[in-house]
N, C-alpha and C positions, 0 to 999 in steps of 0.2 A: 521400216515399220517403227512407230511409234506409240506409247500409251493414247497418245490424241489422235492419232489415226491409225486405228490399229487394220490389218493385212487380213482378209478374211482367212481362211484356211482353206486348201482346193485339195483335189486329187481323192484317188478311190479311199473312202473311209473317210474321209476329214467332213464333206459337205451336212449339215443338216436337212433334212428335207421332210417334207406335210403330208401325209395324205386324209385326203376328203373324204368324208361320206356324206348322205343325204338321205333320210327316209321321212315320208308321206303314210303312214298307217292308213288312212280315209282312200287311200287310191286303191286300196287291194294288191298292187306288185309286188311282185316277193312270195306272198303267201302261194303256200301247195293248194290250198282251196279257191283261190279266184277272190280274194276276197273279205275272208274269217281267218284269222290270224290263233293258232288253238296249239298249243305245246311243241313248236316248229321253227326252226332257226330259216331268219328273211336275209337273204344278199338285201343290202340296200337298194332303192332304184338306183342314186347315182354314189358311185363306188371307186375311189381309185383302187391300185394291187397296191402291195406292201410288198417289197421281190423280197426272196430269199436269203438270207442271212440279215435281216434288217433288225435293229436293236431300238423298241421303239422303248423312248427313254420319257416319253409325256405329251400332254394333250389335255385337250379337254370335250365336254360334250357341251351344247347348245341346244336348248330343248327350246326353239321358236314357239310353238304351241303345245298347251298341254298333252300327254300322254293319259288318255281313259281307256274303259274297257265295257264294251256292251251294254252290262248290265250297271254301271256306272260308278261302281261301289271301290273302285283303285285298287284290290286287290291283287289282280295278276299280277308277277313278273315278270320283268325286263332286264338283260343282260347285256353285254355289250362285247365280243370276244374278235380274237384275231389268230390266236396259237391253240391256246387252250379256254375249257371254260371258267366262266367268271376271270381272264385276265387283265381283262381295259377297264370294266365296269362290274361287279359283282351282281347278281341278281338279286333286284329291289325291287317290292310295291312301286307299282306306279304314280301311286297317289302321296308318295314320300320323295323318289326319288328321279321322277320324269315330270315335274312340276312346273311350270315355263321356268327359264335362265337358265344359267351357264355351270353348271357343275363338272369335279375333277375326274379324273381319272386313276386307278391303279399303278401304273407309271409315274415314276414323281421326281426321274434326275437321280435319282439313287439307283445303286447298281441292285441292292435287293429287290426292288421291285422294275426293271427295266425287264421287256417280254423279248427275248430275240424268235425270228423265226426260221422254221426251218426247211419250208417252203416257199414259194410266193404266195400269197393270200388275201382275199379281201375283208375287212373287217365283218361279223354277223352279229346280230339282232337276235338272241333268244327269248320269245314267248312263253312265258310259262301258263300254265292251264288251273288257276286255283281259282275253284267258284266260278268257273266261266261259264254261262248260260246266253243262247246256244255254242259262245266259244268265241271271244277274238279279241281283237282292239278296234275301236274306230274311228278313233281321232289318234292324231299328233305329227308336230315334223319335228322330230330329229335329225339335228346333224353334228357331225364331231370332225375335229382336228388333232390327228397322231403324228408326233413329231418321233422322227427318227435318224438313225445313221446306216449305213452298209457296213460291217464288218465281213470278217472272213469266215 
C-alpha cells in the first residue's frame, strides 16, 4: 500500500457503507391516512435498513422537489430521524428547510454528533401538524444518503 494507491480498508467494522431513502409526499404512501400526511412519522416508500450497531457518521438530504403543505403557507414540520428524534435532520418549517437542493445532516464525521443504533432500522419522516388545514403535505420528493460503519 502506498500514499498513491492507497488499500481500501475491509473486514467487519472497517467498510463504509450508504443507505438510501426515497419519499414522494403527492403519492400518499407512508401515511396512516391514505393519503393526508397530519402529525405522524412516514417509513419512506423506498427505504433501505440501517442493521444494528451501525454508526451513522454523515450524509446528506436531497430535496428534488419542493416540500409544501396543503394550505401552502410552509409552516408544518419536517423531521428526519433514525435512532431517536430530530437525529439526522432536526424539525424544520418546510418552507425553510425542505426547499429544493441538497441540504446537510446532523451527523457531520464527528464523534459528537455520529447516531449509532441500536437496532436495525429504517430512517422516518416526521410530520408535524402546525396550522395544518385539513392536515398534511402534498407535494415533495425527498431523498437522503446516510453514510455509515458497523461497529460492535
Amino acid at each position: 500500500m502506498s500514499a498513491a494507491n492507497p488499500t481500501p480498508a475491509s473486514g467487519f467494522g472497517r467498510s463504509l457503507f450508504r443507505a438510501y431513502f426515497r419519499h414522494d409526499f403527492a403519492d400518499g404512501n407512508g401515511s396512516a391516512t391514505g393519503g393526508v400526511y397530519n402529525a405522524e412519522a412516514v417509513t419512506p416508500s423506498e427505504c433501505d435498513v440501517i442493521p444494528d450497531n451501525a454508526v451513522i457518521v454523515g450524509g446528506f438530504i436531497d430535496v428534488a422537489t419542493a416540500v409544501d403543505d396543503v394550505d401552502a403557507d410552509g409552516d408544518v414540520t419536517l423531521a428526519v430521524h433514525v435512532e431517536a428524534a430530530n437525529d439526522i435532520v432536526a424539525a424544520v418549517a418546510v418552507s425553510s428547510g425542505f426547499v429544493a437542493g441538497v441540504r446537510g445532516v446532523i451527523p457531520d464525521m464527528t464523534a459528537a454528533n455520529a447516531v449509532k443504533t441500536t437496532a436495525a432500522r429504517r430512517p422516518t419522516l416526521t410530520v408535524g401538524a402546525q396550522d395544518v388545514d385539513p392536515g398534511g403535505l402534498d407535494t415533495g420528493v425527498v431523498s437522503g444518503h446516510l453514510l455509515y460503519f458497523v461497529s460492535e
